[in-house]
LUMTOR-842155 format. One record per residue: residue in three letters; x, y, z of N, C-alpha, C, O, CB in turn. Coordinates in pm, 1 decimal. Glycine has a CB too. Example, Ala and Ser with C-alpha at 12.3 -4.5 7.8 and 13.67 -1.06 7.14 Angstrom:
<nodes>
<node marmar="Ala" n_xx="1319.0" n_yy="-569.0" n_zz="780.0" ca_xx="1230.0" ca_yy="-450.0" ca_zz="780.0" c_xx="1320.0" c_yy="-330.0" c_zz="780.0" o_xx="1423.6" o_yy="-331.9" o_zz="846.5" cb_xx="1130.8" cb_yy="-447.3" cb_zz="904.6"/>
<node marmar="Ser" n_xx="1285.0" n_yy="-225.0" n_zz="708.0" ca_xx="1367.0" ca_yy="-106.0" ca_zz="714.0" c_xx="1290.0" c_yy="3.0" c_zz="787.0" o_xx="1340.9" o_yy="113.8" o_zz="803.9" cb_xx="1408.4" cb_yy="-59.8" cb_zz="572.5"/>
</nodes>
This chain:
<nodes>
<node marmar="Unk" n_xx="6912.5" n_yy="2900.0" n_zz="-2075.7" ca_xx="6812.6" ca_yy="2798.5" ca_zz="-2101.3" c_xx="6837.3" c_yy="2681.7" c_zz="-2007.0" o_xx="6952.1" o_yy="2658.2" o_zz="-1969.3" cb_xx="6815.7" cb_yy="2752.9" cb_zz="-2249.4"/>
<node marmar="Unk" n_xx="6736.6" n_yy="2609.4" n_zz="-1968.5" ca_xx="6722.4" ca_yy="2522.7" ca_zz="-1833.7" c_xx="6678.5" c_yy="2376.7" c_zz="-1917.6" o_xx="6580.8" o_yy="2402.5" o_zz="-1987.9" cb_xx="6581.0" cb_yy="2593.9" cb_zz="-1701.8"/>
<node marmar="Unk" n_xx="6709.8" n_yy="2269.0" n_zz="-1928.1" ca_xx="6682.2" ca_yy="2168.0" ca_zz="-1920.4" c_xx="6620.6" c_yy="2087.1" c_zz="-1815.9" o_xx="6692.7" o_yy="2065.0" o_zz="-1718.5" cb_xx="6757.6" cb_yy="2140.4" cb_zz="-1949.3"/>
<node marmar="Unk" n_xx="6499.3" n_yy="2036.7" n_zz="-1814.9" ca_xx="6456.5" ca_yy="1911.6" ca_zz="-1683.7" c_xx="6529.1" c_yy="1837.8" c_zz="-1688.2" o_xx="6605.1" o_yy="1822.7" o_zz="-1783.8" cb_xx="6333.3" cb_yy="1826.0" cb_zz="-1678.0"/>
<node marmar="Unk" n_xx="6527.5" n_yy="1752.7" n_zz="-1561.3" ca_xx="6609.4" ca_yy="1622.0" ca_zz="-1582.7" c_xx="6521.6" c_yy="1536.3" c_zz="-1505.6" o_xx="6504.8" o_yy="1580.5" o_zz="-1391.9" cb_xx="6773.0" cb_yy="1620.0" cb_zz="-1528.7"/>
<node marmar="Unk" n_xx="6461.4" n_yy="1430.9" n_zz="-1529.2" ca_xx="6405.5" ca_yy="1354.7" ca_zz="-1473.1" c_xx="6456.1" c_yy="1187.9" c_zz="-1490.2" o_xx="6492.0" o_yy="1106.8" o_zz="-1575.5" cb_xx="6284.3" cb_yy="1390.6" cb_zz="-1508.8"/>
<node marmar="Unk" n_xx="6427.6" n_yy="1203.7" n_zz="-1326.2" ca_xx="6541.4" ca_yy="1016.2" ca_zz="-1271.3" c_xx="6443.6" c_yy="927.7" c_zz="-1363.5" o_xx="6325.7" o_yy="947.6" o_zz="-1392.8" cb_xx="6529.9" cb_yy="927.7" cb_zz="-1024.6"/>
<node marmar="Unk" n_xx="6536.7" n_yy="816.5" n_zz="-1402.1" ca_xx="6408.3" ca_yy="729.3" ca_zz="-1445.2" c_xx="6372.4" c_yy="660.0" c_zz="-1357.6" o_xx="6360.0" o_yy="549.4" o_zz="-1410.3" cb_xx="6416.6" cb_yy="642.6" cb_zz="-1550.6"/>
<node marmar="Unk" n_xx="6336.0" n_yy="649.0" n_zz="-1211.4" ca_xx="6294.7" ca_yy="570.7" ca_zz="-1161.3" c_xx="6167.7" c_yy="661.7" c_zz="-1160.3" o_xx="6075.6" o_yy="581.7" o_zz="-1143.9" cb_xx="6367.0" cb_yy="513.8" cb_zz="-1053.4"/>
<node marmar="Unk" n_xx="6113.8" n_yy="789.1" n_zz="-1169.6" ca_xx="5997.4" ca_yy="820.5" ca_zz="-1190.3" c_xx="5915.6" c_yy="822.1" c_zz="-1331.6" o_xx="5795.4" o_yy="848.4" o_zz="-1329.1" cb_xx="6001.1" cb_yy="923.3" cb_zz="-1139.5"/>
<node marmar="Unk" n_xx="5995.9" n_yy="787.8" n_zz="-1481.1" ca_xx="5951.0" ca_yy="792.7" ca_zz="-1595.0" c_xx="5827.3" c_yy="699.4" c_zz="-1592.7" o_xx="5739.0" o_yy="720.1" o_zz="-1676.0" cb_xx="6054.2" cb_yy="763.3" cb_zz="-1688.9"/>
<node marmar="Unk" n_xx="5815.6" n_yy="608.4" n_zz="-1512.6" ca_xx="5665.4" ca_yy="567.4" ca_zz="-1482.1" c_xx="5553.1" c_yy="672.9" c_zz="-1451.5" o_xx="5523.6" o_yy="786.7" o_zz="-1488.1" cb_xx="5666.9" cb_yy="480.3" cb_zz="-1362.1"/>
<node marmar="Unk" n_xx="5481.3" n_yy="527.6" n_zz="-1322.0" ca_xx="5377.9" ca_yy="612.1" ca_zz="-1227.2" c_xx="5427.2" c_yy="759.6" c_zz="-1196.1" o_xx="5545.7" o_yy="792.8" o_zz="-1199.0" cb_xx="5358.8" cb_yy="534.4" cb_zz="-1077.1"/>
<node marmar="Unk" n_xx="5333.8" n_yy="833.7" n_zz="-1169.7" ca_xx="5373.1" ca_yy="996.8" ca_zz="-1086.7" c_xx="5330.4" c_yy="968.6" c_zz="-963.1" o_xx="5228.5" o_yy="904.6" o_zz="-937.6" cb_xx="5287.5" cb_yy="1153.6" cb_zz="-1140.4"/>
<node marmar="Unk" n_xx="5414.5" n_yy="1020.1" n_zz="-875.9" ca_xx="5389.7" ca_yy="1046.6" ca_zz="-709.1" c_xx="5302.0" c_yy="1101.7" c_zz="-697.7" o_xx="5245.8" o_yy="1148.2" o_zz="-796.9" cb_xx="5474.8" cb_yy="1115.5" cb_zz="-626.1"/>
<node marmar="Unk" n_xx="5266.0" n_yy="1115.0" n_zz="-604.9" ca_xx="5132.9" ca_yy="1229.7" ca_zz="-538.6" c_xx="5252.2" c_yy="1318.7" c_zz="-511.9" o_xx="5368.9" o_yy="1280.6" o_zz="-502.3" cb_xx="5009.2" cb_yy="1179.9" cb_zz="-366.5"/>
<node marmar="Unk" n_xx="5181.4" n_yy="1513.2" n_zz="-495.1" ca_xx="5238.7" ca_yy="1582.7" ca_zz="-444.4" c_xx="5185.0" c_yy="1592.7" c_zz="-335.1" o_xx="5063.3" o_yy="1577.4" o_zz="-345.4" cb_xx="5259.0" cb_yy="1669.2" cb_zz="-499.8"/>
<node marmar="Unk" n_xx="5231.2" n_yy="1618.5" n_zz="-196.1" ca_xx="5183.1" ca_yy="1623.7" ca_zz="-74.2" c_xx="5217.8" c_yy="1738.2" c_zz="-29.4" o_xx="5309.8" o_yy="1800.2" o_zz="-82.6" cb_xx="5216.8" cb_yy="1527.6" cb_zz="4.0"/>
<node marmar="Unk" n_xx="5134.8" n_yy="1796.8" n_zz="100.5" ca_xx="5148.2" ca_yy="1930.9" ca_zz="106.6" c_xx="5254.9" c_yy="1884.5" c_zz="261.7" o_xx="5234.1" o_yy="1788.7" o_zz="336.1" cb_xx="4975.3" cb_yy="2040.6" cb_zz="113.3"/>
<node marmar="Unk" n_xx="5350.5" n_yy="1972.6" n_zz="271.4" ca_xx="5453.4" ca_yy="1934.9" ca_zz="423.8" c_xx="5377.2" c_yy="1957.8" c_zz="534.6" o_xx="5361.6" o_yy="1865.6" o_zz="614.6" cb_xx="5597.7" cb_yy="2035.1" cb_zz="453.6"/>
<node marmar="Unk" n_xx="5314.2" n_yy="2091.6" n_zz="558.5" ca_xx="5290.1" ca_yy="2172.9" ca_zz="698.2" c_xx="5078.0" c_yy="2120.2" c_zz="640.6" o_xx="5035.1" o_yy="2071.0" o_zz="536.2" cb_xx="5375.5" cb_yy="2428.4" cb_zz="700.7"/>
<node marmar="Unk" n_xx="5013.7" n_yy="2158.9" n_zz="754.8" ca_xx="4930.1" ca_yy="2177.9" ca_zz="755.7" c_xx="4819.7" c_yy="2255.4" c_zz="754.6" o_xx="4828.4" o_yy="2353.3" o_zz="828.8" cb_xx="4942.7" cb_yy="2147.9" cb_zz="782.3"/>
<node marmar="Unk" n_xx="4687.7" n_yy="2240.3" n_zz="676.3" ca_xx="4641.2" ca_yy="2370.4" ca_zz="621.5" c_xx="4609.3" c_yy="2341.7" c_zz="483.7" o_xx="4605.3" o_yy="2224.5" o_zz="446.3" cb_xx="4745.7" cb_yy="2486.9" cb_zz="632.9"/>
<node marmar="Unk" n_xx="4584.2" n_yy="2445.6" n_zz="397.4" ca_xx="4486.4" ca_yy="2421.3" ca_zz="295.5" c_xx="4624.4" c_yy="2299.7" c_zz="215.9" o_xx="4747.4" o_yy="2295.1" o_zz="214.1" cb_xx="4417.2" cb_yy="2600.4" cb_zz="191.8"/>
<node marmar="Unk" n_xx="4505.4" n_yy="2215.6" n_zz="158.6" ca_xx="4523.1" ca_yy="2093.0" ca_zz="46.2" c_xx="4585.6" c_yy="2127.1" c_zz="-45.1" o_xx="4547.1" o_yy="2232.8" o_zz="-95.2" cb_xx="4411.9" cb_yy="2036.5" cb_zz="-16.5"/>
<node marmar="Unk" n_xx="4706.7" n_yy="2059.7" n_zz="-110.1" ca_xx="4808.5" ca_yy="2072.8" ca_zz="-232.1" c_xx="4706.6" c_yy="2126.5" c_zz="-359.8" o_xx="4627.5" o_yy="2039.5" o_zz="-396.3" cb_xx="4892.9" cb_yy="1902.8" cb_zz="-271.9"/>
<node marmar="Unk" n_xx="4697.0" n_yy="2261.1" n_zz="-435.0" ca_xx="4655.2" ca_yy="2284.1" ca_zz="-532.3" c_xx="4644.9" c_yy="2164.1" c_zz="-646.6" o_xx="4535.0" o_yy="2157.8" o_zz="-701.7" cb_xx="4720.4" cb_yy="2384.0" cb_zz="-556.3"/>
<node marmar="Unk" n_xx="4758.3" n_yy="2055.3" n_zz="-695.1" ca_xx="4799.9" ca_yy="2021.4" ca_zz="-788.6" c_xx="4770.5" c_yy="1839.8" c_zz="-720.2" o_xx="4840.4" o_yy="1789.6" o_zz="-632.2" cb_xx="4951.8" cb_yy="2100.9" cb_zz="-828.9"/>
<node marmar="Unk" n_xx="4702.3" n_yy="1799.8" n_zz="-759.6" ca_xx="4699.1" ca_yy="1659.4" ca_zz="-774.8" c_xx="4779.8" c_yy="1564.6" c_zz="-848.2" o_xx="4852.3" o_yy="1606.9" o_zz="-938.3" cb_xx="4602.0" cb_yy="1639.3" cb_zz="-811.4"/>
<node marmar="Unk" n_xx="4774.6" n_yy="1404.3" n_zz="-812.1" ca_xx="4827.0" ca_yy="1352.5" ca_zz="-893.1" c_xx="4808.3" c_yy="1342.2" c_zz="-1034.6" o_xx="4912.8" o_yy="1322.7" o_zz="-1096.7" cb_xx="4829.0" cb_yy="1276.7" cb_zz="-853.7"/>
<node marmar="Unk" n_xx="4686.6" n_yy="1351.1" n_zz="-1113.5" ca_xx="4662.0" ca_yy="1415.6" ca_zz="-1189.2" c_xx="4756.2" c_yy="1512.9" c_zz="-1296.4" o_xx="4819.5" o_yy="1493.6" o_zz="-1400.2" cb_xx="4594.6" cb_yy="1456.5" cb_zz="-1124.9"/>
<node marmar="Unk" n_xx="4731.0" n_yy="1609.4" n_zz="-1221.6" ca_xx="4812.1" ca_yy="1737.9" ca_zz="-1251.4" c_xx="4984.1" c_yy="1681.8" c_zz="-1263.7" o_xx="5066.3" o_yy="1680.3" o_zz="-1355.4" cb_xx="4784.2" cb_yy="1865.3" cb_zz="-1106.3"/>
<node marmar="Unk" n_xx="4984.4" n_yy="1662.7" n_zz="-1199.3" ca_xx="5125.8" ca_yy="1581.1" ca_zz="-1151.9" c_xx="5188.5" c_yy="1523.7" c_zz="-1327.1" o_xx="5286.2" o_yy="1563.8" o_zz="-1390.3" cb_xx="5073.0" cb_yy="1404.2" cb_zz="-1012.8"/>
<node marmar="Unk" n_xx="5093.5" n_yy="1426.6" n_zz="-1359.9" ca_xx="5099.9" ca_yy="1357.7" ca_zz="-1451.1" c_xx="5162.3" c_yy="1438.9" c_zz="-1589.7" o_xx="5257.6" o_yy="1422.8" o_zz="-1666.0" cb_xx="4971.0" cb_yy="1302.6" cb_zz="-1456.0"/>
<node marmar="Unk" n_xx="5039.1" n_yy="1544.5" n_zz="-1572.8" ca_xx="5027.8" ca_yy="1626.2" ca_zz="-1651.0" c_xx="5128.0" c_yy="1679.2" c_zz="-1713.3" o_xx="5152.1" o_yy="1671.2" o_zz="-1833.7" cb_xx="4972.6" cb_yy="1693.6" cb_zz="-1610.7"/>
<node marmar="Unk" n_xx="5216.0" n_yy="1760.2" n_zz="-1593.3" ca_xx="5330.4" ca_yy="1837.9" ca_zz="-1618.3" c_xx="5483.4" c_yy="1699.0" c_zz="-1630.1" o_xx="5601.8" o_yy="1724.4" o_zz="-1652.2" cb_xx="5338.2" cb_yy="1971.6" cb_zz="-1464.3"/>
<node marmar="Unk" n_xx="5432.5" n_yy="1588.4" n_zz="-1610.7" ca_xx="5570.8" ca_yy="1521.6" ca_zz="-1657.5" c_xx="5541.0" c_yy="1511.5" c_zz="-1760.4" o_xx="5652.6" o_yy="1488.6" o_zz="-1807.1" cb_xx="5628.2" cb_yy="1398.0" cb_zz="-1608.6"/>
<node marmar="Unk" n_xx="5441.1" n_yy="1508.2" n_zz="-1888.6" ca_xx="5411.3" ca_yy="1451.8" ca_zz="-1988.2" c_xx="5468.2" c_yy="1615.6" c_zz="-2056.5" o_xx="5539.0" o_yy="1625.1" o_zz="-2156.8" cb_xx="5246.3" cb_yy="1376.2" cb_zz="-1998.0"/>
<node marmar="Unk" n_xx="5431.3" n_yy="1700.4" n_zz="-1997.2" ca_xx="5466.7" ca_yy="1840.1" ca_zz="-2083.5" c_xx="5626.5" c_yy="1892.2" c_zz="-2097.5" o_xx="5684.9" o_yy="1969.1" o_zz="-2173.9" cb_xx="5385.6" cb_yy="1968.8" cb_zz="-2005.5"/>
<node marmar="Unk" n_xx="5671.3" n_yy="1796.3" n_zz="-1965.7" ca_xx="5823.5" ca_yy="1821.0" ca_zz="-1942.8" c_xx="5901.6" c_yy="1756.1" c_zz="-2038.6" o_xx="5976.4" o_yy="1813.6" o_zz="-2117.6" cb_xx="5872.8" cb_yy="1774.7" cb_zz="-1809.0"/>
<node marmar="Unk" n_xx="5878.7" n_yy="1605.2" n_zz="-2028.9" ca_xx="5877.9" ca_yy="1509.3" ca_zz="-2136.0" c_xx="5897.6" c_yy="1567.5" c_zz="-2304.9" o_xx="6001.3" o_yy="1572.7" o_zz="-2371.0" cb_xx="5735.9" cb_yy="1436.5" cb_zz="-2116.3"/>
<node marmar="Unk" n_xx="5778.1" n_yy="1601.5" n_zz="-2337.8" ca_xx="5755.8" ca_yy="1647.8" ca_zz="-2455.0" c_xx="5822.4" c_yy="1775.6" c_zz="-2505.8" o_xx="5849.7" o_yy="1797.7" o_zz="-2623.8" cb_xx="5633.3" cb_yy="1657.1" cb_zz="-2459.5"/>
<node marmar="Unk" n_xx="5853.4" n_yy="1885.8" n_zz="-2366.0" ca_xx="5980.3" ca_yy="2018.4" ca_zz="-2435.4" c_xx="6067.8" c_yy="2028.9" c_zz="-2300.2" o_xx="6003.2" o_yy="2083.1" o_zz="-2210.6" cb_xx="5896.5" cb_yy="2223.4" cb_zz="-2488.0"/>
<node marmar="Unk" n_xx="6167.4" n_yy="2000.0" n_zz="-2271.6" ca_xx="6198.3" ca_yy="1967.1" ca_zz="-2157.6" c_xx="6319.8" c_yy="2072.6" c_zz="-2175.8" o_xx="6419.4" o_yy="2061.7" o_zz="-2104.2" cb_xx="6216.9" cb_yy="1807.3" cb_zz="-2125.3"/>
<node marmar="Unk" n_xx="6309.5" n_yy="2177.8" n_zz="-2275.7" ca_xx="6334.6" ca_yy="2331.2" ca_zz="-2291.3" c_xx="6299.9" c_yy="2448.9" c_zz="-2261.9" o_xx="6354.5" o_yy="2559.1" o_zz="-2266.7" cb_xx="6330.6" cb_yy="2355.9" cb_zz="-2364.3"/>
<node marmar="Unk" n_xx="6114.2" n_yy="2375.5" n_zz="-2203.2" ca_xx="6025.5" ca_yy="2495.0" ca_zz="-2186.9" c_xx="6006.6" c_yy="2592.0" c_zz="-2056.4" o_xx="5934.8" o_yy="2571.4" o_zz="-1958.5" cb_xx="5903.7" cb_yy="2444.7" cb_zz="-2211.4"/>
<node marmar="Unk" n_xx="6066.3" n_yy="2670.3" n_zz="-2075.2" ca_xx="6061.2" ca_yy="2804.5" ca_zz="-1925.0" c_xx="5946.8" c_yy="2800.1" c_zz="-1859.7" o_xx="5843.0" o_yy="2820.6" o_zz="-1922.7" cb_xx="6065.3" cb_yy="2981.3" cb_zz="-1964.6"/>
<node marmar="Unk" n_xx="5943.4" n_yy="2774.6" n_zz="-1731.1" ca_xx="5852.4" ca_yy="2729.0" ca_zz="-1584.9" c_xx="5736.0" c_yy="2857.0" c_zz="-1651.9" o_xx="5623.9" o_yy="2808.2" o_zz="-1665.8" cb_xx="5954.9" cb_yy="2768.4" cb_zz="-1366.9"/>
<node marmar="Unk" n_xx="5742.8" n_yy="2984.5" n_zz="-1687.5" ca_xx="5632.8" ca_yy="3027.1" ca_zz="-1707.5" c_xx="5529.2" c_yy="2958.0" c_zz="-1856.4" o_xx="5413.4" o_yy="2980.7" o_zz="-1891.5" cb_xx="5671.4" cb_yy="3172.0" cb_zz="-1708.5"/>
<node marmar="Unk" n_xx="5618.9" n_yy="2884.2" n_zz="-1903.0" ca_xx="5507.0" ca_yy="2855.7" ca_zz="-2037.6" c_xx="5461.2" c_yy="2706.5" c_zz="-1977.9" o_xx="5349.4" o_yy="2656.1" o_zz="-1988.6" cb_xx="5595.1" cb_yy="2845.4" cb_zz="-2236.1"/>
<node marmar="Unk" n_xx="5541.8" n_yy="2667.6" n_zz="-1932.7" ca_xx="5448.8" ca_yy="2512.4" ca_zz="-1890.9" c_xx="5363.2" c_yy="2551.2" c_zz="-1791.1" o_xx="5261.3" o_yy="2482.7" o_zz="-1799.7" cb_xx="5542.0" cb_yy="2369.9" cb_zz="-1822.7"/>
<node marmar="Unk" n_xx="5356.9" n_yy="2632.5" n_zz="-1696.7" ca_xx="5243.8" ca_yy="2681.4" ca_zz="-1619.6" c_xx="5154.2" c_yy="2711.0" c_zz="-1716.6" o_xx="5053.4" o_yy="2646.1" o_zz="-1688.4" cb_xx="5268.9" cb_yy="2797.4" cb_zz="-1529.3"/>
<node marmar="Unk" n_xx="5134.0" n_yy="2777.8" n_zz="-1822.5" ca_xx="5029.8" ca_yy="2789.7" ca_zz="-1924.7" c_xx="4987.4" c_yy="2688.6" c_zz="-2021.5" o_xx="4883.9" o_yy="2680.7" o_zz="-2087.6" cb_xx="5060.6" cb_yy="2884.5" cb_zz="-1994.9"/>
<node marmar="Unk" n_xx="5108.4" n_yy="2599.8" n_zz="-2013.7" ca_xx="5046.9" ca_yy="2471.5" ca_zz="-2099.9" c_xx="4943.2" c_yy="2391.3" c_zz="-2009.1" o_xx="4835.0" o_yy="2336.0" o_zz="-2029.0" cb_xx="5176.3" cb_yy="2357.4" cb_zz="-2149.2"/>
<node marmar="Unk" n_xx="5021.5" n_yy="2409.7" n_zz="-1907.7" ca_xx="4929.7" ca_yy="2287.3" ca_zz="-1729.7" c_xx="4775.6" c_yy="2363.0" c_zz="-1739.4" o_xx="4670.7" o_yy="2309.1" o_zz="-1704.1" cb_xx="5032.5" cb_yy="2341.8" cb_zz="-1472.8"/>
<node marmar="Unk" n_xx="4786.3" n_yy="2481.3" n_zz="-1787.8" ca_xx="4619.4" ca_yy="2566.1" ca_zz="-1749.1" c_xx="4550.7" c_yy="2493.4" c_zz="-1850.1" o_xx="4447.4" o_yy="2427.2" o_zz="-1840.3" cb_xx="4595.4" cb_yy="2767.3" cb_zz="-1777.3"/>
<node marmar="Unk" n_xx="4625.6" n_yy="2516.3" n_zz="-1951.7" ca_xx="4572.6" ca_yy="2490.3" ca_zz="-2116.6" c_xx="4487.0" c_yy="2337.1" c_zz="-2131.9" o_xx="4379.0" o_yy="2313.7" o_zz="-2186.3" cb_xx="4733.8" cb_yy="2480.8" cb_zz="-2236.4"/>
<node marmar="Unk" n_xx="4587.0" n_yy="2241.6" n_zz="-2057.3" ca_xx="4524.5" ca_yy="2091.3" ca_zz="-2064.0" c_xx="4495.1" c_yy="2053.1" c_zz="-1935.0" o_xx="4508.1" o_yy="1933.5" o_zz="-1909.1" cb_xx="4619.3" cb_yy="1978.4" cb_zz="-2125.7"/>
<node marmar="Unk" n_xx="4447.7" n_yy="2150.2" n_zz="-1823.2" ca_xx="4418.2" ca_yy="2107.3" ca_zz="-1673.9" c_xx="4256.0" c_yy="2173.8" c_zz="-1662.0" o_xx="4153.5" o_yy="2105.6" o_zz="-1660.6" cb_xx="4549.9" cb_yy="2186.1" cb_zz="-1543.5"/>
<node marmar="Unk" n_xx="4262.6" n_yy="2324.7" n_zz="-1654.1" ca_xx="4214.8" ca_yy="2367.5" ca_zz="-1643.9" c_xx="4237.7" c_yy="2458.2" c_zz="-1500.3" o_xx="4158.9" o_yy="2551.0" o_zz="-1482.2" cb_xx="4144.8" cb_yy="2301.4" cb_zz="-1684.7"/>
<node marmar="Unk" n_xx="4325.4" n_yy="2437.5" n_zz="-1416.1" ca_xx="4348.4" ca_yy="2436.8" ca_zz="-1293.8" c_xx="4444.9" c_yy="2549.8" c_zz="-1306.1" o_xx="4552.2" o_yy="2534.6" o_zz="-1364.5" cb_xx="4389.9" cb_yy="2305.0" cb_zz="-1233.3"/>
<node marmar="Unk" n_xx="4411.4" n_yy="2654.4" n_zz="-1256.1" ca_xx="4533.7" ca_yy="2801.0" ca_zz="-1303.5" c_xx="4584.4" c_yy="2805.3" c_zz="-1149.9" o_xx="4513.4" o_yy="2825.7" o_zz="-1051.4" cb_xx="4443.4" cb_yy="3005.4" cb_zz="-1373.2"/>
<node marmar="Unk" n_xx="4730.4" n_yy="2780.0" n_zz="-1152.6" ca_xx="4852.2" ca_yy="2802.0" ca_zz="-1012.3" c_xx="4952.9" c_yy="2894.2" c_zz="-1088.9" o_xx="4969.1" o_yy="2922.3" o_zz="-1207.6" cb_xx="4952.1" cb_yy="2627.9" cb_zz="-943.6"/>
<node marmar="Unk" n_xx="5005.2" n_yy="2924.4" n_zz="-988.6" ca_xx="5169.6" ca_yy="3003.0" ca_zz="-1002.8" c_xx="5233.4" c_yy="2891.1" c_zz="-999.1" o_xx="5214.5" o_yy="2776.8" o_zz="-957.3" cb_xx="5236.1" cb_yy="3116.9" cb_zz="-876.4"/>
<node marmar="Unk" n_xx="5376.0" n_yy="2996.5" n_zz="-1094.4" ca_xx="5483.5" ca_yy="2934.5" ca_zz="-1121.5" c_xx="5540.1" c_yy="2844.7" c_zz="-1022.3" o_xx="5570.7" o_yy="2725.9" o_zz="-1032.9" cb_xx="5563.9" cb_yy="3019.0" cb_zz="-1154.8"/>
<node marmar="Unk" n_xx="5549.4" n_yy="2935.8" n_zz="-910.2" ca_xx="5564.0" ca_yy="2886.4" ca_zz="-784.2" c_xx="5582.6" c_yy="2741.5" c_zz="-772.9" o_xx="5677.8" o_yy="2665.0" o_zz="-788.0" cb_xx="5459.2" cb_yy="2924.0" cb_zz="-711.8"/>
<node marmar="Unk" n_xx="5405.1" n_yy="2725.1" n_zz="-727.5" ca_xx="5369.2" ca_yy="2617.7" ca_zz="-745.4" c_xx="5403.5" c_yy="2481.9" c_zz="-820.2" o_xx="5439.6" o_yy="2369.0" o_zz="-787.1" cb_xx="5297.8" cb_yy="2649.3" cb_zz="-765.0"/>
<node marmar="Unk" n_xx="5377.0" n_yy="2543.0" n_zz="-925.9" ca_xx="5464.0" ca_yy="2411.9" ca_zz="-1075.9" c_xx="5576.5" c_yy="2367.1" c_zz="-995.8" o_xx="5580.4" o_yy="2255.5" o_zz="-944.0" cb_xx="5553.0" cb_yy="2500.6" cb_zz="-1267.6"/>
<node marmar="Unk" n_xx="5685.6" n_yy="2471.5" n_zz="-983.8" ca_xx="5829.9" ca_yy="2456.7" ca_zz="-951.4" c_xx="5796.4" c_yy="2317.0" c_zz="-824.4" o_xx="5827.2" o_yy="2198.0" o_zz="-831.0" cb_xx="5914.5" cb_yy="2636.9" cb_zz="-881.4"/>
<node marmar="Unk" n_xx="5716.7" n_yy="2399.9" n_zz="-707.2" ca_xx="5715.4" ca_yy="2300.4" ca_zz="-629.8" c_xx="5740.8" c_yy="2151.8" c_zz="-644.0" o_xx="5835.1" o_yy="2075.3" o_zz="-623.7" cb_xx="5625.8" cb_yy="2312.8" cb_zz="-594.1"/>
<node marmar="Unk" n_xx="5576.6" n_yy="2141.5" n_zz="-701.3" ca_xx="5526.9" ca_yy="2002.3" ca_zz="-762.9" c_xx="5655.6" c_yy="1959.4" c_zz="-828.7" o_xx="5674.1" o_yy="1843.6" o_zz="-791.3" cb_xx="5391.2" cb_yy="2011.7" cb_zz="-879.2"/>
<node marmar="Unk" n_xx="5752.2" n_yy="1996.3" n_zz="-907.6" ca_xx="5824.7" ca_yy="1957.4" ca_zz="-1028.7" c_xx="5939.3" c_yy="1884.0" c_zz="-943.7" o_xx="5991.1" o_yy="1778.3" o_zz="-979.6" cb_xx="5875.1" cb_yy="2091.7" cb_zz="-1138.4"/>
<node marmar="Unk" n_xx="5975.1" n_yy="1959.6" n_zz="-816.0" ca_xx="6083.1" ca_yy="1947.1" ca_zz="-722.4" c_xx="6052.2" c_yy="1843.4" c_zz="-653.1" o_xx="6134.8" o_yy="1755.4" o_zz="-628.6" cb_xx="6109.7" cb_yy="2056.7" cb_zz="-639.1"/>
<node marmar="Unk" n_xx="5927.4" n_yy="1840.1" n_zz="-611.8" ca_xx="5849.4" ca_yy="1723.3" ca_zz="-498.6" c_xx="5865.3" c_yy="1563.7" c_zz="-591.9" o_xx="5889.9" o_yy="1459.7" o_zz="-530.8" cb_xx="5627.7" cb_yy="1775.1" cb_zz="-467.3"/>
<node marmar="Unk" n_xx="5849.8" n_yy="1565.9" n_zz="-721.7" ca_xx="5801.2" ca_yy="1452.2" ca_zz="-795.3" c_xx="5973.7" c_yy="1416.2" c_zz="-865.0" o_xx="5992.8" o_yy="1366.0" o_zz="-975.8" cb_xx="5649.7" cb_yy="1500.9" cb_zz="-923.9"/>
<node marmar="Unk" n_xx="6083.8" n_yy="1457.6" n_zz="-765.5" ca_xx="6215.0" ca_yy="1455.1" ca_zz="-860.3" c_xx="6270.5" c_yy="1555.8" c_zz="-982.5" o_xx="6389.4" o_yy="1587.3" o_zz="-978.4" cb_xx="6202.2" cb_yy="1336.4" cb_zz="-925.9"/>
<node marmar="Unk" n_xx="6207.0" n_yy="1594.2" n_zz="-1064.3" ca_xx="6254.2" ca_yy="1657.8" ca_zz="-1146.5" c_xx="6244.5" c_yy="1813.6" c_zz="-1106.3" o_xx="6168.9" o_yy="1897.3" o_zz="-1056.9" cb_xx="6196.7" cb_yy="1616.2" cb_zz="-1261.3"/>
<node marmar="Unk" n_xx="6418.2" n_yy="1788.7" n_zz="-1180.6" ca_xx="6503.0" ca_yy="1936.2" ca_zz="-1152.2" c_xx="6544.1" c_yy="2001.6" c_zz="-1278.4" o_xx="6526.8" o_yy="1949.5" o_zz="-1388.5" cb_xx="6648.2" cb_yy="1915.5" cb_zz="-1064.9"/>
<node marmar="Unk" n_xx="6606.6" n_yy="2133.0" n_zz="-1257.2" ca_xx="6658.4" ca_yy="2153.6" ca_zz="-1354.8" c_xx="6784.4" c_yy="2213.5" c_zz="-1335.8" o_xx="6854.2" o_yy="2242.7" o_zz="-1432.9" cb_xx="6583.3" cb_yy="2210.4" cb_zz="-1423.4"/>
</nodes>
């Protein structure tokens, strides 16, 4: 089992996720962004595949795990 850990210098505002290389636009907005700290926040127990289904659940926006991980890594929080 994996715990998040998130710095508090991000328990505020959320960063934008930005895409590195160039080419299609970051799936996951700041927005989204938001989203998944508030879900991390709230079970910060929950395995990268169920918060990808919670992020669909209250986004509407369906990505891979992948992805999440990205965003999660880009905005500080690790696990």
């Amino acid at each position: 089992m994996h715990i998040f850990r998130i710095p508090d210098c991000l328990l505020g505002e959320a960063a934008p996720v930005q895409a590195g290389r160039p080419g299609r636009g970051p799936t996951l907005n700041a927005q989204h962004t938001i989203v998944l700290r508030s879900i991390v926040r709230e079970q910060p127990h929950c395995p990268l595949d169920e918060l990808t289904r919670e992020s669909f659940r209250r986004t509407g926006t369906k990505v891979n795990p992948v992805t999440v991980r990205k965003a999660l890594r880009q905005t500080g929080i690790e696990r």
